[in-house]
RODO-2510 file (C-alpha; in nm, 4 decimals, decimal comma):
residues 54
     n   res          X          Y          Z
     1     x    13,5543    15,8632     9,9687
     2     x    13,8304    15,6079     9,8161
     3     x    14,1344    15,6289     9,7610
     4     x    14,4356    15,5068     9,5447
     5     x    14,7829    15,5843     9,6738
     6     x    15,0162    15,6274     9,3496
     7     x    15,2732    15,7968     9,1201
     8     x    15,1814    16,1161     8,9892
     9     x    15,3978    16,1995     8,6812
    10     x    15,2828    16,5511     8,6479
    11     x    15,3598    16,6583     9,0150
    12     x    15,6613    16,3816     9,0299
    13     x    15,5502    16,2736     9,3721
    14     x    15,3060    16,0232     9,5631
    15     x    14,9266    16,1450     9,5733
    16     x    14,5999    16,0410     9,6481
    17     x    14,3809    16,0096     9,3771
    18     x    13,9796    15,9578     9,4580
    19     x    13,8699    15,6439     9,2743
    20     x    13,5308    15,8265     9,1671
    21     x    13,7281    16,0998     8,9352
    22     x    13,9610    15,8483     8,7867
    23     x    13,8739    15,8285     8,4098
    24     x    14,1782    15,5736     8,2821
    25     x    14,4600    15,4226     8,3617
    26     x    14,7460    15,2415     8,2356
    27     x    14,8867    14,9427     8,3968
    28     x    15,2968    14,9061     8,3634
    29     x    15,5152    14,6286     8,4307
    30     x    15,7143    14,8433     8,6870
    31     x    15,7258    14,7495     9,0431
    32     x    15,8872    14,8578     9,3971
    33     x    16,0042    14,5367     9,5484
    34     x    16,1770    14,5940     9,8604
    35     x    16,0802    14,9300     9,8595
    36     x    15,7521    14,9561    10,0483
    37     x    15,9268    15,1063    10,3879
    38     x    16,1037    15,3983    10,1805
    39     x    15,7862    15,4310     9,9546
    40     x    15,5413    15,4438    10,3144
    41     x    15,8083    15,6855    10,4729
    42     x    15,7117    15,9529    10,1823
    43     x    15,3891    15,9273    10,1644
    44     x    15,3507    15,9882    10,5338
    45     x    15,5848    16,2702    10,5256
    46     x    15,3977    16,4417    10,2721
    47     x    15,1236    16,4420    10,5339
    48     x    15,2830    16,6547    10,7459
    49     x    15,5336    16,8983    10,5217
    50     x    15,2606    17,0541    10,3507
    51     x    15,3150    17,4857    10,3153
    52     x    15,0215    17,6587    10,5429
    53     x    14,7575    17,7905    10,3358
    54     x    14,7678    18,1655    10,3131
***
């Protein structure tokens, strides 16, 4: 399965999104220069601080 790493303005947060159920997208002029080692740091702490399923 493949990925995209982005923006999720519903759950304000980063998420993986699984190419095969993406139906549209829109492409903005925004960008994160200088940015990517912040950016990385969440992502991979979202790995990890997850609540337990009950």
């Amino acid at each position: 399965v493949r990925v995209v790493v982005a923006w999720c303005e519903l759950r304000e947060g980063l998420r993986n999104f699984r190419t095969d159920r993406i139906t549209g997208a829109v492409p903005l002029d925004a960008f994160f220069r200088g940015e990517g080692d912040r950016l990385r740091k969440l992502w991979t702490d979202g790995w990890t601080n997850r609540p337990s399923a009950a």
